[in-house]
C-alpha positions in Angstrom: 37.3 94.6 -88.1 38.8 91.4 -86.9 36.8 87.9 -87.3 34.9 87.7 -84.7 34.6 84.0 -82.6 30.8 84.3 -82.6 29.5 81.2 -84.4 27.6 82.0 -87.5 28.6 85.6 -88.3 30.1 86.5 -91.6 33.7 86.5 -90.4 33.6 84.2 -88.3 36.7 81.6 -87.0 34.5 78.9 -86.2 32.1 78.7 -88.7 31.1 79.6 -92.0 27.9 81.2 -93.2 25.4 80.3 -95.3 24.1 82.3 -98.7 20.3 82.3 -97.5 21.5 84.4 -94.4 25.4 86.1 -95.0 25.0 88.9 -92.7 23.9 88.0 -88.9 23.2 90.4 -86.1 27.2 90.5 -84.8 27.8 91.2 -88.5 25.0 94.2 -87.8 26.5 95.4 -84.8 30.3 95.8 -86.3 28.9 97.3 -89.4 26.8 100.0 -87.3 30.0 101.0 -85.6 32.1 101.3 -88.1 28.8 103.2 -90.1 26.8 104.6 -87.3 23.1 105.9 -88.4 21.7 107.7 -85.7 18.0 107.6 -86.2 18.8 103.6 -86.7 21.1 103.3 -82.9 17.7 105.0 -81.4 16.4 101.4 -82.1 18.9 99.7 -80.1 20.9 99.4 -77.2 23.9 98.6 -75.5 26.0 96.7 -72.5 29.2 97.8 -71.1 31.3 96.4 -68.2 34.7 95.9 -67.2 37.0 92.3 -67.3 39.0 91.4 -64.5 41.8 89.1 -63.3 43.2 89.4 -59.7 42.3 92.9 -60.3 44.4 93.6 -63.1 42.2 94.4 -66.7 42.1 91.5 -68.9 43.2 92.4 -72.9 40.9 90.5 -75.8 38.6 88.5 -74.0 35.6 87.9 -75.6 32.4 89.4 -74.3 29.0 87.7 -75.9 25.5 88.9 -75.4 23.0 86.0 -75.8 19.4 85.7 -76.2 17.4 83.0 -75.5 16.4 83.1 -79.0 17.8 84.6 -82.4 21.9 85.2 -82.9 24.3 86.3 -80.4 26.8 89.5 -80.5 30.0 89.7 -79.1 32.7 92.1 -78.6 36.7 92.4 -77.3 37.9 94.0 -74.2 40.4 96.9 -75.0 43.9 97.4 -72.9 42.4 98.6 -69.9 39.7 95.7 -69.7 36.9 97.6 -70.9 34.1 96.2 -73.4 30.7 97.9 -74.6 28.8 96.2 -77.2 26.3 98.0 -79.5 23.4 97.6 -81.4 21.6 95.3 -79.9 17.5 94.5 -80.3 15.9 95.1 -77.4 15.0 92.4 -75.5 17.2 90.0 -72.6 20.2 88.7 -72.8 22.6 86.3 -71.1 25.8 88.1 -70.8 29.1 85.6 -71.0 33.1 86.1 -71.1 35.1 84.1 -72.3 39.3 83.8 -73.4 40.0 83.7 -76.9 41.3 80.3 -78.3 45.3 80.0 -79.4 45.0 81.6 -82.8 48.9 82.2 -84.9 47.0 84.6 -87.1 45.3 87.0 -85.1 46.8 90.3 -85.9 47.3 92.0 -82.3 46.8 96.0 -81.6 50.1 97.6 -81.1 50.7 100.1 -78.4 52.0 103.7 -79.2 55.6 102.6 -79.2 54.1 100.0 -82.4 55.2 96.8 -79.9 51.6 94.5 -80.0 49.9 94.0 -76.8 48.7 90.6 -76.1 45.8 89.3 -75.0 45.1 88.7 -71.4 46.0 85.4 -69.5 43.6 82.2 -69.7 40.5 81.9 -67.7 37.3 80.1 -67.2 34.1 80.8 -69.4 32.0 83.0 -67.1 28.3 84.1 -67.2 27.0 87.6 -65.4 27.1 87.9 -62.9 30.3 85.7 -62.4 28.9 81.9 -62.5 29.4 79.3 -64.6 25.7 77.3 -62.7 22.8 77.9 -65.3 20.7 78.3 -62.1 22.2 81.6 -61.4 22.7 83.1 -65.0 21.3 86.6 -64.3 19.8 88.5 -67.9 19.9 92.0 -68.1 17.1 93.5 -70.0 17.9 96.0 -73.1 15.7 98.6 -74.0 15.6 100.9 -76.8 18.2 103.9 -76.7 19.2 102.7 -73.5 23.1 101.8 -72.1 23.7 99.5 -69.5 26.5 100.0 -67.5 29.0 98.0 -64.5 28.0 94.6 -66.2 31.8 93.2 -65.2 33.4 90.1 -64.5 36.7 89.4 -62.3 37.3 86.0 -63.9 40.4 83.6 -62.2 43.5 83.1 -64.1 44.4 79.7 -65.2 47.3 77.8 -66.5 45.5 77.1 -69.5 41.9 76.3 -71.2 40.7 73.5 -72.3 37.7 74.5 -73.9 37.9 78.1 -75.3 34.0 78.8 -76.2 30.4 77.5 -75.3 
């Protein structure tokens, strides 16, 4: 696992935990995938969608799942744009993309020829279903066992970002 850029999580870029809580619910999430328990996933759900710019998929951007109460969970988009995030409680979440911030030691994935493959271009912070107006955040509702699908965003390509997370 890479560090993740949800605030409060173990490894975490933007903040560090605390010893009366080390392990939060992204921590969860990326332990359960690398360790999956089956009778445990029953409990959860998950959320996946599709990131894209002028039509083209959009490598590394940061998909987060929020509740209106209790810890957030994020995830990356792969190559082809694609994201699905895992274990969460059920419950409803906001649903928000967003680029990841210049960072000279992320290690990037490399491609089958070993070259690294970069992260997509920058973009505006987006919620679902493609708004950035709190009036019109839409929250999808997770259930257990259950996997929510076509929750994408086609986010605009900027010049740069200058703020990278919310």
């Amino acid at each position: 696992l890479q560090h993740t850029y949800t605030s409060g999580a173990m490894s975490t870029v933007t903040r560090a935990t605390v010893r009366m809580k080390p392990v939060e619910t992204d921590d969860a999430a990326a332990l359960a995938v690398l360790y999956p328990n089956r009778p445990q996933l029953a409990k959860y759900g998950s959320i996946a969608g599709r990131v894209t710019a002028d039509g083209l998929p959009v490598h590394m951007a940061s998909v987060v799942a929020l509740p209106p109460a209790g810890s957030p969970i994020s995830t990356l988009t792969g190559p082809d744009g694609t994201y699905r995030i895992d274990h969460l409680p059920p419950g409803n979440y906001w649903i928000y993309v967003h680029p990841l911030p210049p960072n000279p030691d992320l290690q990037l994935p490399r491609n089958a020829a070993g070259e690294e493959v970069p992260p997509g271009p920058p973009f505006a912070t987006l919620f679902y279903p493609g708004t950035r107006d709190p009036e019109q955040f839409a929250t999808i509702e997770v259930t257990h066992g259950a996997a929510i699908d076509g929750i994408d965003f086609a986010v605009e390509q900027r010049e740069s970002v200058p703020i990278h997370d919310i």
